[in-house]
N, C-alpha and C positions, 0 to 999 in steps of 0.2 A: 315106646320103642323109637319113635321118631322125633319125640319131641311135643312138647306140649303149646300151645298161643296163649291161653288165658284161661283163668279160674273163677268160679263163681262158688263162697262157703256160704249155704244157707246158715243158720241160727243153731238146727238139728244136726249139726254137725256133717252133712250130705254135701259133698264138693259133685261141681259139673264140670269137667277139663274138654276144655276145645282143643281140637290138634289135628295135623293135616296145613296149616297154611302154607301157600306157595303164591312165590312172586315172579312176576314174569322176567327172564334175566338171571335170577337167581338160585343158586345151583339146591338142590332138596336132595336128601337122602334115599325120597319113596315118589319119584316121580309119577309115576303111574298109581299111586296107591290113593284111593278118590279121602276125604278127611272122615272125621270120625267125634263123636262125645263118648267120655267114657263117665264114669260116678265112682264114686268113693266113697267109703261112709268113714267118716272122721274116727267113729266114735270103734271103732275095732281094735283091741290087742292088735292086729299086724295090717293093716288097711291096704287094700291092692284097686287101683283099677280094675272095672271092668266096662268094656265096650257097649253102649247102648244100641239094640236096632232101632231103627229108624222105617218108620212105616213105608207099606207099599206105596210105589205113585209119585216116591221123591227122586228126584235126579242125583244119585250117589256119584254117577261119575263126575259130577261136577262139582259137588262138593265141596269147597271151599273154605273153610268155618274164621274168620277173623273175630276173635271177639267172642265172649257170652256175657247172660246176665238172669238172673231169674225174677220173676214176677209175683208175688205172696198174694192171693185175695184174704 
């Protein structure tokens, strides 16, 4: 809704979209709205975002997100 910062397509066709970044100075849509990951699955007839929670104990209002990347063991 507000705009997406970066993509990360695993292999399994599973996207990780970062979104929420804000700069100091510069004007955002969702001031107050703290950032977010949402997931995709590539692989769907009609694929939609959907917003990841994010475990107890994290600083949501601060939130931030510039940037992703994933990590495969």
């Amino acid at each position: 809704e507000y705009g997406s910062e970066d993509i990360d397509i695993l292999p399994n066709g599973l996207a990780f979209i970062s979104s929420g970044l804000k700069y100091p100075g510069i004007k955002t849509l969702a001031p107050d709205k703290p950032g977010e990951i949402f997931l995709m699955d590539l692989n769907e007839n009609n694929p939609r975002a959907v917003e990841l929670r994010i475990s107890r104990g994290f600083d949501l209002a601060t939130f931030n997100p510039h940037g992703i990347s994933t990590y495969i063991d």
